[in-house]
N, C-alpha and C positions, 0 to 999 in steps of 0.2 A: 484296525479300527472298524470297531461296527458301527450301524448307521440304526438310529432310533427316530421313526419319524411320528411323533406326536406322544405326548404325556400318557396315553392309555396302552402305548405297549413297550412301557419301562415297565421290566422286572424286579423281582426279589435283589438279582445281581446288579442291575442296573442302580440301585439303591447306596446310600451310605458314601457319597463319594467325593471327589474336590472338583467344582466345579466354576468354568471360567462365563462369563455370559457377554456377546456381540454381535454384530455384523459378519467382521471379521473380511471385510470384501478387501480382496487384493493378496492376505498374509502375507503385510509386508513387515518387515525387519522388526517392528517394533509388536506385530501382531508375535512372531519368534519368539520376543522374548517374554510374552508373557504363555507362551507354551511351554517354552525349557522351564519356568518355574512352576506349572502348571505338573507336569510330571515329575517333578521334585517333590513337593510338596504334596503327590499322591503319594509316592515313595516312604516321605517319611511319614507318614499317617498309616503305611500298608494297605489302603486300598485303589478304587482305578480313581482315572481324570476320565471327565465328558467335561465337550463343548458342547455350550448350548447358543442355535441361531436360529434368524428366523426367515418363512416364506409366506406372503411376499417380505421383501425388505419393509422396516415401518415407512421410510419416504416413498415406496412405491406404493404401500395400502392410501396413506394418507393423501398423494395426488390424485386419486380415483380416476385412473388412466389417464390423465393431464402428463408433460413429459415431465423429466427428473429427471437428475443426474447420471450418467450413465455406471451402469454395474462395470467392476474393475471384473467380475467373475461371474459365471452363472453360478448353480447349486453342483452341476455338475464338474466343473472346476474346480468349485472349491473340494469335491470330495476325493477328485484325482490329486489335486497339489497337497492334503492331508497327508495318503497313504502314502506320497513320495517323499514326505520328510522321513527321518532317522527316527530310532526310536527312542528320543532325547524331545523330541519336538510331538513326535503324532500320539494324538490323545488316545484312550480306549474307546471311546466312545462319541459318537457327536449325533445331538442331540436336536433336532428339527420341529420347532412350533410353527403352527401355523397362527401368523398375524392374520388377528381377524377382527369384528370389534367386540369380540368378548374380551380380547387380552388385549386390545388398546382402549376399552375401556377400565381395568382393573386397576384398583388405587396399588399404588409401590409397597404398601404397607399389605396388603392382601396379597400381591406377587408374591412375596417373602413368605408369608404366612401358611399361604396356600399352596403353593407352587413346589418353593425349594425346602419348606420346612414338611409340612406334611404330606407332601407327594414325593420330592426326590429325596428327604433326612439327610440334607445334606451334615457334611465333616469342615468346609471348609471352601469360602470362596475367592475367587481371584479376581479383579478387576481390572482394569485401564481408570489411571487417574478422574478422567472427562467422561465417564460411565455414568448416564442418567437414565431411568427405569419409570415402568410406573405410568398413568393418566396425567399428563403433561409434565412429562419427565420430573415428576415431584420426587421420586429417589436417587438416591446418591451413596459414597461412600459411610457419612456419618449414620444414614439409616441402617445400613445394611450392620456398620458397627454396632448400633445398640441392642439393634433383634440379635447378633450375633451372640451379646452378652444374656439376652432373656431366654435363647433355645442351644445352646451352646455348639456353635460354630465359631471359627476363623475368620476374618476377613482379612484379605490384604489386597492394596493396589500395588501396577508397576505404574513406573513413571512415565512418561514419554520418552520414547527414543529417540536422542537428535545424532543430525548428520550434519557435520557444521551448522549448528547451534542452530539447527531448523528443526522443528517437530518435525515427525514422520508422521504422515496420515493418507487417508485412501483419498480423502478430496485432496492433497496438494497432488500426489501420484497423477489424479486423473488429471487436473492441469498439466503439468507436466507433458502426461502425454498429448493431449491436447495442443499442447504450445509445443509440439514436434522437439521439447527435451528427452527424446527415449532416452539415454546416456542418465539422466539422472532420475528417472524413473526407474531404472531398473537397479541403480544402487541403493534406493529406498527397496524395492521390491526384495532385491537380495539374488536376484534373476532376469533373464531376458522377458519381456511383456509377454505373456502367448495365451493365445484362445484355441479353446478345440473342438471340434465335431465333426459331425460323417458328413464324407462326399456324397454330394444328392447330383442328378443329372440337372442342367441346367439349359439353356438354346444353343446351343456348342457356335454361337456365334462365333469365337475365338477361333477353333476350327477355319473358319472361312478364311481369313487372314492370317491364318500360318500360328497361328499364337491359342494353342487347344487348355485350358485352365482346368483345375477344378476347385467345383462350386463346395466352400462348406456350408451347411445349415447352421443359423448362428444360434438359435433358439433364446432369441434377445431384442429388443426392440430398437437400441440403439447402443454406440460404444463411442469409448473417446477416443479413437481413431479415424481420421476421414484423411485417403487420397491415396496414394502410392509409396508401397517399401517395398523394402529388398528383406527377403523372410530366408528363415530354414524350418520346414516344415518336416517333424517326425512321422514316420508313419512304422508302425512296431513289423511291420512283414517287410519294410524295405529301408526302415533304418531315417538319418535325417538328408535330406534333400535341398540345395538351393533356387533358390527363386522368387520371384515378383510377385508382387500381391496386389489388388487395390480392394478396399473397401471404401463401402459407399454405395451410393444408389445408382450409378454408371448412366448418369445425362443426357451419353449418346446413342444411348437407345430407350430412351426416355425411363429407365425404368424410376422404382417408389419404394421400392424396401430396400431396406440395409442389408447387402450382399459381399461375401469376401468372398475374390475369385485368384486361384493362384496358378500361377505358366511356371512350370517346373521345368528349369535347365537339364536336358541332356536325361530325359526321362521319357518312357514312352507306355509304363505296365496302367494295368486298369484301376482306380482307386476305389470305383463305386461301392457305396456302403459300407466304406472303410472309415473306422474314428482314427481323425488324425489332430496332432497340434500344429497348431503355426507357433513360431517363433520368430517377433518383428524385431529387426536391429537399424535400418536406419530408413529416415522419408525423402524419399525420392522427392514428389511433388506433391502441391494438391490436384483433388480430381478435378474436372474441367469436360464442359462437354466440346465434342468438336464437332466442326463441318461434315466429314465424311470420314468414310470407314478407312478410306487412303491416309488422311492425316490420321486418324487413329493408327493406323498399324506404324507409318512412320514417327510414330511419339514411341510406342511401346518397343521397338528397335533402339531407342533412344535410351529409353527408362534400361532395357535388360543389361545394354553395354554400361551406363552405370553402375548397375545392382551388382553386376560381377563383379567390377572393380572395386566398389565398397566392400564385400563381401572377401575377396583376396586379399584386402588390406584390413581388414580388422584382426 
């Protein structure tokens, strides 16, 4: 998959193609299935699939730094969890506008016009049923249908994809995770929940108390995860690893940003500057500030003999 970041460095190639348009935050089960058809339906057309999303997300342009909903992925997730699908799912191309308010000003009718007809000539596009486009989401499937018929493109939607007779979508996911349901978060997801980034140095407070973490950089404002899990965190030079996580802003030492810190069982090599995933499987607790750094160390002796035993038993 290549990476096209903005409409002025789409090529000649880049052109003529089937194209799916979202968010796409989480790729969960139902985001799948409108990939595997998404490369089908390149297929049978003989040309490539591009996805096309955007940065910021539009509820993140639209609260102008106000909070919102937490991201199920950064940009850089979603481009790792792309390339990791097969090649039945991962697109050729994925495609990166910047939401700004030239394009959250532009009528649905001009997006089409402008955009997928004269800039990308498109062949053929894909949708999610609940797909709305456009200066106050004024486009929808029927528009996209009748331009389809006046410049000659394809349209089609998929349906939603339920999991006992529940839509799949990124807001129920983040609830989910939220309400400490990982188990069915991640069979919407199709995977275990997991975020990634490099190990930054951190106040190796942990250190002091027998319990040495490390810090990822989350490059995120907030997530729908807050407290204590038991993780397995990959790291591609040492493979996956078990151990405890908390994220959160960590109370007991007053801190204010969202931080995930992880104490990796029966490990001792150096991680700094190393991009790793976590991989969260169950919650221990929520976070909580304590008294002293004694009752801290004596919680987190508590939290690891748990995390093990979850962690042996799944």
């Amino acid at each position: 998959m290549k990476i096209i970041r903005g409409l002025h460095n789409c090529r000649e190639q880049n052109l003529n193609g089937v194209l799916s348009i979202g968010n796409f935050d989480g790729l969960h089960l139902g985001h799948q299935k409108m990939l595997e058809q998404l490369r089908a339906e390149a297929r049978r057309l003989n040309t490539h699939s591009s996805l096309m999303t955007f940065e910021p997300l539009p509820r993140e342009y639209f609260a102008k730094g106000k909070p919102t909903a937490a991201r199920l992925m950064n940009r850089g997730e979603k481009i790792r969890t792309l390339n990791g699908f097969d090649a039945d799912l991962s697109p050729d191309y994925l495609l990166v506008l910047r939401f700004n308010q030239a394009l959250s000003s532009m009528s649905a009718a001009d997006f089409i016009e402008d955009i997928l007809v004269e800039q990308l000539k498109i062949k053929s596009v894909i949708i999610g049923d609940d797909f709305r486009f456009g200066c106050d989401r004024q486009g929808d499937l029927a528009l996209l249908q009748q331009y389809g018929k006046k410049h000659q493109f394809t349209v089609a939607s998929i349906k939603s994809h339920l999991i006992e007779q529940q839509r799949v979508s990124s807001s129920l996911i983040r609830s989910a995770l939220a309400d400490d349901q990982l188990a069915e978060a991640d069979k919407m997801l199709g995977r275990s929940y997991t975020i990634c980034g490099h190990v930054q140095h951190g106040d190796k407070r942990g250190r002091t108390i027998g319990f040495p973490t490390a810090n990822i950089h989350l490059r995120r404002l907030e997530t729908p995860l807050h407290g204590v899990y038991s993780v397995t965190m990959h790291s591609p030079k040492y493979g996956d690893i078990a151990g405890i996580a908390n994220i959160g802003r960590r109370p007991t030492v007053g801190g204010e940003r969202i931080q995930l810190e992880i104490h990796l069982f029966d490990f001792d090599q150096s991680l700094y500057g190393d991009h790793v995933c976590v991989s969260f499987q169950h919650k221990i607790r929520h976070e909580k500030k304590f008294e002293s750094f004694d009752d801290l160390k004596q919680q987190i002796k508590a939290d690891c003999v748990q995390a093990k035993n979850l962690l042996d038993n799944k």
